[in-house]
N, CA and C atoms of all chains as a GROMACS GRO file, in nm:
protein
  444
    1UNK      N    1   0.516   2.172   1.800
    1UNK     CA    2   0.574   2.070   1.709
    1UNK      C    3   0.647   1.965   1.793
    2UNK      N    4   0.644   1.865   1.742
    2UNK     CA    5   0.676   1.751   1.815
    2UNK      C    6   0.775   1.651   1.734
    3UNK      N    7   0.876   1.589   1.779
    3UNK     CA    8   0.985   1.536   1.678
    3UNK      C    9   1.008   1.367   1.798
    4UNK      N   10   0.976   1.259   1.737
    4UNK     CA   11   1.034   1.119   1.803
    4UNK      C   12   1.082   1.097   1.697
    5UNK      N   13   1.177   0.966   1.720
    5UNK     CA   14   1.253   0.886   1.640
    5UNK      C   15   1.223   0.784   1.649
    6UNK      N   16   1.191   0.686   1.597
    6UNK     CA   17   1.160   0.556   1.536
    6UNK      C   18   1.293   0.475   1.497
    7UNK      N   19   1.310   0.364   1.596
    7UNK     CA   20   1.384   0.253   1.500
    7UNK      C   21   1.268   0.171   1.472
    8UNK      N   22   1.356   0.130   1.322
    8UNK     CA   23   1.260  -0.001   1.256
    8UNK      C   24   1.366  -0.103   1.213
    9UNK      N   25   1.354  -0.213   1.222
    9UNK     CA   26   1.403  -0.274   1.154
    9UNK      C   27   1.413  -0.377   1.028
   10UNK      N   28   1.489  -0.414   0.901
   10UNK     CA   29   1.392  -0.465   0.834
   10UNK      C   30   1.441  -0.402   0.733
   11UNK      N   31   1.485  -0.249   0.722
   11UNK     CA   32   1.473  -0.190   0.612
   11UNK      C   33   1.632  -0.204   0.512
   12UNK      N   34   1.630  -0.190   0.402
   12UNK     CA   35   1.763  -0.273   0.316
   12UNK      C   36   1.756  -0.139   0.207
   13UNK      N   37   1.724  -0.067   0.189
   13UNK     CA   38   1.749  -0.025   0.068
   13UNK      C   39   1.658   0.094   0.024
   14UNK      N   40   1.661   0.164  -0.061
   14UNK     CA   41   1.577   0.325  -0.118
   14UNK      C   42   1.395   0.248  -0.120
   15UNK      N   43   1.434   0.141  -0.180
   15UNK     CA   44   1.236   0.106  -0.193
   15UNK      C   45   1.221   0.098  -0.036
   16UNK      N   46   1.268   0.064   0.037
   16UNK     CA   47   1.216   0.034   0.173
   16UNK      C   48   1.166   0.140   0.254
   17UNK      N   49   1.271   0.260   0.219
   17UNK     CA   50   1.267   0.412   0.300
   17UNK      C   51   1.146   0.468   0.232
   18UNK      N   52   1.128   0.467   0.120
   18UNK     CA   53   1.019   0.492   0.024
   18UNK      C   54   0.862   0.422   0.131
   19UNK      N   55   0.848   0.348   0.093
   19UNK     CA   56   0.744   0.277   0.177
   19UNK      C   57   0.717   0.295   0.312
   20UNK      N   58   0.853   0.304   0.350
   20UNK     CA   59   0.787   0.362   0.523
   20UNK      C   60   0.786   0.486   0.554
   21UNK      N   61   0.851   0.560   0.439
   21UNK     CA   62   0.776   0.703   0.449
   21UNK      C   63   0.659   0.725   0.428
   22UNK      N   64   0.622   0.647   0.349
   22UNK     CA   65   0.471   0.676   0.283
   22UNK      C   66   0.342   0.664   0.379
   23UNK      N   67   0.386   0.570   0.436
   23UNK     CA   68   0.324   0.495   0.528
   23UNK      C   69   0.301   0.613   0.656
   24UNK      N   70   0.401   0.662   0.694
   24UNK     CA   71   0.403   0.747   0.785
   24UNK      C   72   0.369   0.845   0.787
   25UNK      N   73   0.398   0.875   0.628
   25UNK     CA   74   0.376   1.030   0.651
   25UNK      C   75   0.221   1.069   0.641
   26UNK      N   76   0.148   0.925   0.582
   26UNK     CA   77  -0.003   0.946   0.583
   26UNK      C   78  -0.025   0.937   0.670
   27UNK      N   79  -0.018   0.992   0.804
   27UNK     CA   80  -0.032   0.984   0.939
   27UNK      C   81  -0.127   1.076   0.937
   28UNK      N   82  -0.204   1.093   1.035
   28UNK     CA   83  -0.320   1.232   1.065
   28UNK      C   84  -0.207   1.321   1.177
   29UNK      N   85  -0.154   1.422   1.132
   29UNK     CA   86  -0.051   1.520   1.218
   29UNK      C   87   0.104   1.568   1.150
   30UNK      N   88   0.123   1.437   1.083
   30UNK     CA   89   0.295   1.374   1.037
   30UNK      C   90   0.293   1.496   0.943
   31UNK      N   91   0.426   1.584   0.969
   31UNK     CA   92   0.494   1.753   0.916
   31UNK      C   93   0.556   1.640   0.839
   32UNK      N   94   0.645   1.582   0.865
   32UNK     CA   95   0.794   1.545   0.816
   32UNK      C   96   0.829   1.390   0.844
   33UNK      N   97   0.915   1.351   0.752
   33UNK     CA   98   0.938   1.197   0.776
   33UNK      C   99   1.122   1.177   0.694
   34UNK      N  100   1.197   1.137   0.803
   34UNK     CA  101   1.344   1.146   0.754
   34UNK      C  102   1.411   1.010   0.814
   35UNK      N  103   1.425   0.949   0.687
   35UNK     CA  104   1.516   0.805   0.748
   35UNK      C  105   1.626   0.777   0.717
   36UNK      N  106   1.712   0.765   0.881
   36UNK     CA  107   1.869   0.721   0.826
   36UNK      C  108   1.871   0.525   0.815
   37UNK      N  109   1.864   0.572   0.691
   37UNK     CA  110   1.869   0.353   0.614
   37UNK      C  111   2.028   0.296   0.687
   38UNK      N  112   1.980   0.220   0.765
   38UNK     CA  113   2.165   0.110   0.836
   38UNK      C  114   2.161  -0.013   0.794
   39UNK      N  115   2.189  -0.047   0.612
   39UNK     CA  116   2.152  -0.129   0.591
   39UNK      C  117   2.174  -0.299   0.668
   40UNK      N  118   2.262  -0.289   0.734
   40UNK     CA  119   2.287  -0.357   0.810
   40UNK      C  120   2.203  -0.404   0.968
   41UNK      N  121   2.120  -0.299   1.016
   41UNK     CA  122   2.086  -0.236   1.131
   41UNK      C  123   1.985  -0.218   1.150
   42UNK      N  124   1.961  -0.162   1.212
   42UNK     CA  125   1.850  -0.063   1.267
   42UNK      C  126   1.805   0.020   1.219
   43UNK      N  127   1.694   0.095   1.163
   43UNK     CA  128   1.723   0.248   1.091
   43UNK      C  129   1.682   0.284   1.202
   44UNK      N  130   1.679   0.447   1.118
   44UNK     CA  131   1.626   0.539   1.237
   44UNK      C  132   1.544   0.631   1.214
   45UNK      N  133   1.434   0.625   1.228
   45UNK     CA  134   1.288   0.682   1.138
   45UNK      C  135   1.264   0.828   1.208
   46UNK      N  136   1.302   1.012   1.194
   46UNK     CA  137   1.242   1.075   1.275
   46UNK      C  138   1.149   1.151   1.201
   47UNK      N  139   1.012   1.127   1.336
   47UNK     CA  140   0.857   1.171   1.274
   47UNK      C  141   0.847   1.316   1.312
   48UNK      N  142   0.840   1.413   1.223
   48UNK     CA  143   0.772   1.504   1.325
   48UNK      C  144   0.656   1.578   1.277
   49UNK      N  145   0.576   1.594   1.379
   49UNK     CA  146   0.396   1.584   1.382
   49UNK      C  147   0.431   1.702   1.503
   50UNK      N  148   0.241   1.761   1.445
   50UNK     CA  149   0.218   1.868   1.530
   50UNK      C  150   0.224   1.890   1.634
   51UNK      N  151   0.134   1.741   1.685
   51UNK     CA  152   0.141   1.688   1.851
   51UNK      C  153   0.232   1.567   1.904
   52UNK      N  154   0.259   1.533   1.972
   52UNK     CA  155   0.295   1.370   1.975
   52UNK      C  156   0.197   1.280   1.984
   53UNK      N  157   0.281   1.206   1.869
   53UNK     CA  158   0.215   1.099   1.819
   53UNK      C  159   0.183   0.977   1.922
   54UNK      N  160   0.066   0.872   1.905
   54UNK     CA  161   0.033   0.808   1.986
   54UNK      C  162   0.158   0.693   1.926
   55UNK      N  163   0.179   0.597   1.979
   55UNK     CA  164   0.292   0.493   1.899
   55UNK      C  165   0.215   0.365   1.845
   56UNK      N  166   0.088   0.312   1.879
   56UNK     CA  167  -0.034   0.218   1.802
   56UNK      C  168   0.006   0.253   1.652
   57UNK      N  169  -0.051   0.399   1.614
   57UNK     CA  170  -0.043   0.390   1.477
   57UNK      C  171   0.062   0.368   1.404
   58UNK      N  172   0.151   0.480   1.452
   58UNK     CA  173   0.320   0.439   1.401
   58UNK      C  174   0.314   0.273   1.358
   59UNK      N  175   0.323   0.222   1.451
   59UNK     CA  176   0.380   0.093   1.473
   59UNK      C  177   0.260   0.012   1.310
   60UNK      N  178   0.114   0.086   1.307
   60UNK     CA  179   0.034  -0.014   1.263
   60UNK      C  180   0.121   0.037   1.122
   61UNK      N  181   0.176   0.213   1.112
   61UNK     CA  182   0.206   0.199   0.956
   61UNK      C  183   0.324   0.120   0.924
   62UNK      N  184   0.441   0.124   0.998
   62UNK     CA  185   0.556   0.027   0.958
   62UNK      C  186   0.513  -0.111   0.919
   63UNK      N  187   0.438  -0.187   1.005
   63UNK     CA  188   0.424  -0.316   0.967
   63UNK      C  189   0.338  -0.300   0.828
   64UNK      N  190   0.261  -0.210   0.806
   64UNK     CA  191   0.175  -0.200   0.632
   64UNK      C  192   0.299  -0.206   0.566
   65UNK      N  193   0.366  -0.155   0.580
   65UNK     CA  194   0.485  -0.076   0.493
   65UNK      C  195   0.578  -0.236   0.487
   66UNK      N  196   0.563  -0.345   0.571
   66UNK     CA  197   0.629  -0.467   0.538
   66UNK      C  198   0.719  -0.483   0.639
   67UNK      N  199   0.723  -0.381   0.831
   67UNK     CA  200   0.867  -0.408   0.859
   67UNK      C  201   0.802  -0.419   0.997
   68UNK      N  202   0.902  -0.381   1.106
   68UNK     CA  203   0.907  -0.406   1.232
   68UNK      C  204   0.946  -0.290   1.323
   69UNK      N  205   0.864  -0.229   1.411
   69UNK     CA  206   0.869  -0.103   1.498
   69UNK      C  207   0.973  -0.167   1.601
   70UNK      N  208   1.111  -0.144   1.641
   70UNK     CA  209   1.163  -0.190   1.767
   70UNK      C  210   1.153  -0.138   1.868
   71UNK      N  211   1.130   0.048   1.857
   71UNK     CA  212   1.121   0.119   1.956
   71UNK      C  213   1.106   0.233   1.931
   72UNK      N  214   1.099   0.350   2.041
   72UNK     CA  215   1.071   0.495   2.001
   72UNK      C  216   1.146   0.563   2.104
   73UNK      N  217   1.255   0.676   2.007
   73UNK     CA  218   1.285   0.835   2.139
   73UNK      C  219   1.245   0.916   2.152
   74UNK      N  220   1.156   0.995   2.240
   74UNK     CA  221   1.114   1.110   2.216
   74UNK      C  222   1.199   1.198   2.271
   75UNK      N  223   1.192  -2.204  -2.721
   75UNK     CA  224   1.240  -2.150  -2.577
   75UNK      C  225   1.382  -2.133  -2.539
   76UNK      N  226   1.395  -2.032  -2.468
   76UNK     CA  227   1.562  -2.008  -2.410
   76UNK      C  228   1.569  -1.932  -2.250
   77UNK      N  229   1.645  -2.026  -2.189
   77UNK     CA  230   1.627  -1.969  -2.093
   77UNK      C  231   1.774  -1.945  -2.021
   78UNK      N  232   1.847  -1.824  -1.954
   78UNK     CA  233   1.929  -1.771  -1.953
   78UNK      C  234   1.916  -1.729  -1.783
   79UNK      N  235   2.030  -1.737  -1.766
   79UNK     CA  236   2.069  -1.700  -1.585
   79UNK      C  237   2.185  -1.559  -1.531
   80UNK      N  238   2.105  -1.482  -1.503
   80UNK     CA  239   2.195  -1.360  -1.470
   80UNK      C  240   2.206  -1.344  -1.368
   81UNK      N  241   2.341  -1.296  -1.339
   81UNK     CA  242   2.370  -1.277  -1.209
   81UNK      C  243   2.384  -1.111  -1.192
   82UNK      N  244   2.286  -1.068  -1.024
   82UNK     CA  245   2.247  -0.906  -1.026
   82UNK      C  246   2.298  -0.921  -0.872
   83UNK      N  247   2.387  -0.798  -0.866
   83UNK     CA  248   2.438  -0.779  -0.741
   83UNK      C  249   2.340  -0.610  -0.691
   84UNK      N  250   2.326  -0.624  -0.582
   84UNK     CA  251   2.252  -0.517  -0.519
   84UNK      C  252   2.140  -0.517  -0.454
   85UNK      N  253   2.064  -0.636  -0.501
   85UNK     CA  254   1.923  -0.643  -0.432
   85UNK      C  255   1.914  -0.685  -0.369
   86UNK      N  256   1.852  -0.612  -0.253
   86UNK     CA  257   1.820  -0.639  -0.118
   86UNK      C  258   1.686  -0.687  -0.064
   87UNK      N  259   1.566  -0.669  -0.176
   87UNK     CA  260   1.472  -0.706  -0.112
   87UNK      C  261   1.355  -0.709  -0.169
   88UNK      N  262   1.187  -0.738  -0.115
   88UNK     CA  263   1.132  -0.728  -0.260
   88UNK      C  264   1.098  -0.667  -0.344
   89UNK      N  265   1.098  -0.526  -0.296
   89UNK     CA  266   1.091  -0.445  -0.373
   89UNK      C  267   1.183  -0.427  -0.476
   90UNK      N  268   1.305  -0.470  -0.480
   90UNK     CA  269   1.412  -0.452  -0.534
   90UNK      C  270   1.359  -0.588  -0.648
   91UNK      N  271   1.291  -0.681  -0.644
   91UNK     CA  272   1.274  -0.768  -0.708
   91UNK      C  273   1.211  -0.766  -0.771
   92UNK      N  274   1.158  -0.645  -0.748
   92UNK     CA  275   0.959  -0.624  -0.820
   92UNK      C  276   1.041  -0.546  -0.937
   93UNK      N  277   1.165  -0.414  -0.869
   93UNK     CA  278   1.170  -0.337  -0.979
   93UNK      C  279   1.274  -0.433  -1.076
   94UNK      N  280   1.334  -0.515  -1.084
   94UNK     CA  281   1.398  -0.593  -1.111
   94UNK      C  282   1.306  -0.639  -1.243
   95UNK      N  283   1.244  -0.756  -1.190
   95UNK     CA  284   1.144  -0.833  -1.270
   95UNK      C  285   1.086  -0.752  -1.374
   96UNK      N  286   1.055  -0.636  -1.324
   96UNK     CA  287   0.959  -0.515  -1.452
   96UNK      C  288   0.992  -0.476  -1.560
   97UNK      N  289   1.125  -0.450  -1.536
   97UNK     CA  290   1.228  -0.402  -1.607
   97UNK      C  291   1.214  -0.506  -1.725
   98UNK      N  292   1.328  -0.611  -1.668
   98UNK     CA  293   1.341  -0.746  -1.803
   98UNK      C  294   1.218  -0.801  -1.826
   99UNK      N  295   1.091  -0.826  -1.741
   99UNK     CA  296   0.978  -0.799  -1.822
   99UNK      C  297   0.926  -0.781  -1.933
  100UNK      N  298   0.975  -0.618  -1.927
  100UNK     CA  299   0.913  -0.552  -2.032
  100UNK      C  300   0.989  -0.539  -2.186
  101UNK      N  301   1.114  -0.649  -2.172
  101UNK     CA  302   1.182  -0.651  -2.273
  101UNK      C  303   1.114  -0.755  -2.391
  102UNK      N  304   1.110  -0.705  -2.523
  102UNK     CA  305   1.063  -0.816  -2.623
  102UNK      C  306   1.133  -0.931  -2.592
  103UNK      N  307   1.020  -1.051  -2.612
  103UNK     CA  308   1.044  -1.158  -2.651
  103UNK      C  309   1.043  -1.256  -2.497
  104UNK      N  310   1.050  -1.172  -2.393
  104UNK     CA  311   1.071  -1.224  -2.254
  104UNK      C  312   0.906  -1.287  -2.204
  105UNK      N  313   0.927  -1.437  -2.186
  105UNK     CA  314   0.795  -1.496  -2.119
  105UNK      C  315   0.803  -1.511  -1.983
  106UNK      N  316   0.950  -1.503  -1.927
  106UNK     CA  317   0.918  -1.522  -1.789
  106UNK      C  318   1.028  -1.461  -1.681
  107UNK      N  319   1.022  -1.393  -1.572
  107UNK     CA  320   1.162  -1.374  -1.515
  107UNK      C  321   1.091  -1.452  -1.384
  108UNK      N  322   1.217  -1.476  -1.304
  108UNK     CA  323   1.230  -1.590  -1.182
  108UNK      C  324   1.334  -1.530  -1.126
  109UNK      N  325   1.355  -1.464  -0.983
  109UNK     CA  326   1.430  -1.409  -0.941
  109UNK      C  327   1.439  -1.472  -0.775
  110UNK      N  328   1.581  -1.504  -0.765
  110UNK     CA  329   1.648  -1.614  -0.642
  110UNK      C  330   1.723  -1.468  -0.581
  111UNK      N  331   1.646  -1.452  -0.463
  111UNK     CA  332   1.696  -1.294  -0.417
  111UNK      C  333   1.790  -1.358  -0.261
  112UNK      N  334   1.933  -1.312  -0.296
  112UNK     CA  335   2.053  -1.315  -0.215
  112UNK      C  336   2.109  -1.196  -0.158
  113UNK      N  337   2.039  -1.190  -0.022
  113UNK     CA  338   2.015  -1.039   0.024
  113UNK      C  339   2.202  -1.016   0.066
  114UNK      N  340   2.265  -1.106   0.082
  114UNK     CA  341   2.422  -1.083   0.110
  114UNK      C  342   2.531  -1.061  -0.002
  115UNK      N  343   2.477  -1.139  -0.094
  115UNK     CA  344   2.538  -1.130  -0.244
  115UNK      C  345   2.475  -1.120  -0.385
  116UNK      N  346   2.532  -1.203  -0.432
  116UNK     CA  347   2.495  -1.155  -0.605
  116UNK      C  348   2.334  -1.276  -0.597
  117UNK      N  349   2.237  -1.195  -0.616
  117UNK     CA  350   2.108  -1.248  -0.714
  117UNK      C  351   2.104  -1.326  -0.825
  118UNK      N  352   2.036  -1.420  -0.857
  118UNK     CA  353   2.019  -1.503  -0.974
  118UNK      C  354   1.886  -1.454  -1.015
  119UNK      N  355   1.898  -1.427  -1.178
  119UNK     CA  356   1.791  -1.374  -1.226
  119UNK      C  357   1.738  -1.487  -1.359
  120UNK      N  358   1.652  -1.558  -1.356
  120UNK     CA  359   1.620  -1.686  -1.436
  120UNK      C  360   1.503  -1.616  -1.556
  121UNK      N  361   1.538  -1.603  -1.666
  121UNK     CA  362   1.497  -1.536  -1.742
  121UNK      C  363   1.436  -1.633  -1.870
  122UNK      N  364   1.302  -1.691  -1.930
  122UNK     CA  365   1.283  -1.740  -2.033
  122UNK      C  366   1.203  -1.629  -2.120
  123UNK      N  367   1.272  -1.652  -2.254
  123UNK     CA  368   1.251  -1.588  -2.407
  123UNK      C  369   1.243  -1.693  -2.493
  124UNK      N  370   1.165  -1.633  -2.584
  124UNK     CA  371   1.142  -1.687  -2.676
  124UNK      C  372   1.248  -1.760  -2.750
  125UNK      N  373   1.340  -1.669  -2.797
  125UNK     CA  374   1.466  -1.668  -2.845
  125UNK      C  375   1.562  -1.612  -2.751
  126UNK      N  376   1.705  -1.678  -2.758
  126UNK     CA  377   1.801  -1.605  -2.688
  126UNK      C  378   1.790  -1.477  -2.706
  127UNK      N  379   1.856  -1.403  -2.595
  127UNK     CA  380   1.857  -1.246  -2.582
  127UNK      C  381   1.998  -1.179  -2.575
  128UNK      N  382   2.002  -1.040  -2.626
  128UNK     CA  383   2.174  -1.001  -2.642
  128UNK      C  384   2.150  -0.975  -2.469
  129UNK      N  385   2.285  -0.959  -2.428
  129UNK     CA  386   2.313  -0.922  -2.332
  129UNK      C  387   2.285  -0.766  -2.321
  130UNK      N  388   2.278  -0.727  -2.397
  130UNK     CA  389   2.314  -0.528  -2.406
  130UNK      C  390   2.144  -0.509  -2.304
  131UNK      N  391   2.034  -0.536  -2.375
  131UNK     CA  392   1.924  -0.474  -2.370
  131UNK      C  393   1.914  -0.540  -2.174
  132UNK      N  394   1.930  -0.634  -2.170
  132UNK     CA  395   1.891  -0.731  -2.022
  132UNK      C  396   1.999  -0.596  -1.940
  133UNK      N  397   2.099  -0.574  -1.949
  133UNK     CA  398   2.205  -0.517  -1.884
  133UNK      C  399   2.120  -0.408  -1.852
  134UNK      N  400   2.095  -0.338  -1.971
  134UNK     CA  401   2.045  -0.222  -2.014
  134UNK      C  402   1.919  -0.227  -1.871
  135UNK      N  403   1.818  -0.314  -1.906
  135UNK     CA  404   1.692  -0.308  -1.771
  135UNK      C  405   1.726  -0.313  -1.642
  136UNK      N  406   1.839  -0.393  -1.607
  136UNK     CA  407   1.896  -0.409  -1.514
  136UNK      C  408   1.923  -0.271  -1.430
  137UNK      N  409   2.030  -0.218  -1.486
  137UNK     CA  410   2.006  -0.082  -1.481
  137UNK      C  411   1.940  -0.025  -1.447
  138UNK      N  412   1.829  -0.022  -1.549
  138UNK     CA  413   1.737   0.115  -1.503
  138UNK      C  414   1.691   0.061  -1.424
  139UNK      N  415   1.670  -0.056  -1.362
  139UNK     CA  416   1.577  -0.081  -1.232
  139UNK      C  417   1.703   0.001  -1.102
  140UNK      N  418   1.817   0.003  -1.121
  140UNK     CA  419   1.902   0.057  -1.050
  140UNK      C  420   2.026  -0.015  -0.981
  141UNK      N  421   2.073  -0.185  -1.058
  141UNK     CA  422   2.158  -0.264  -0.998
  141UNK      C  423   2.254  -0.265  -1.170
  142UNK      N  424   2.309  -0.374  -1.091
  142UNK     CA  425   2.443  -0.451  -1.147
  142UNK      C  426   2.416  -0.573  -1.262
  143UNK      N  427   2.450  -0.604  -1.324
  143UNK     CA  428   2.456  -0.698  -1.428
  143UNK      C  429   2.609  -0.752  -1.383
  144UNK      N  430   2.650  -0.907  -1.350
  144UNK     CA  431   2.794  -0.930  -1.278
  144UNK      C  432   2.802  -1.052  -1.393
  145UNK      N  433   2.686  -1.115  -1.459
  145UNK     CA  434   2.718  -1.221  -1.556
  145UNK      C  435   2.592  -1.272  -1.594
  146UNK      N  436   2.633  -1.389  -1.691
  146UNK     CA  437   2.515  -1.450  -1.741
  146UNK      C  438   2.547  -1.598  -1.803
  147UNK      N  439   2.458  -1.684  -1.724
  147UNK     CA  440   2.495  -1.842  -1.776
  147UNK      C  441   2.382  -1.873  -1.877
  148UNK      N  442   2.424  -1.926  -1.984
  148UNK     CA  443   2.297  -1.963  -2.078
  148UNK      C  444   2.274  -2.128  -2.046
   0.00000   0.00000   0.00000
């Protein structure tokens, strides 16, 4: 099992976390999807998938989802 | 025609506008909502009906979309 964290930025509110969960969690691997919303900020998106995840897709679902990948911790 | 201006504190974004709009939408007599989204403060919500509308039921959608009702200019 494998756990990164995702900032995104962009996100304001419950519809937003909604959407980029969705987005994510339709991932091919994605166990789990938990976002701390800073409405002000940064969030902080952590994925965790069976394997580690490549960061292409990540990144392609946030922007579906309407936002902006800034970076990743693994 | 009547057209009426509410002011909605909470929305952050478009989704918040979508659930917004649906809401008073779906209220009788409503032909149009127009929503001026003020991601720092209070929202303007531009609402035409047929006939003026009570305040109760608009409040009321407001609501259930999940914000604030702060006023209303006719």
């Amino acid at each position: 099992m494998s756990i990164a964290t995702y900032t995104v930025v962009g996100m304001t509110c419950g519809h937003c976390v909604t959407a980029v969960t969705g987005e994510i969690a339709a991932l091919d691997g994605v166990k789990a999807v938990e976002v701390d919303l800073e409405v002000d900020g940064s969030s902080r998106v952590a994925v965790t998938s069976a394997s580690p995840l490549a960061v292409v897709p990540v990144r392609a679902a946030v922007q579906e989802a309407g936002y902006d990948l800034a970076g990743v911790t693994r």
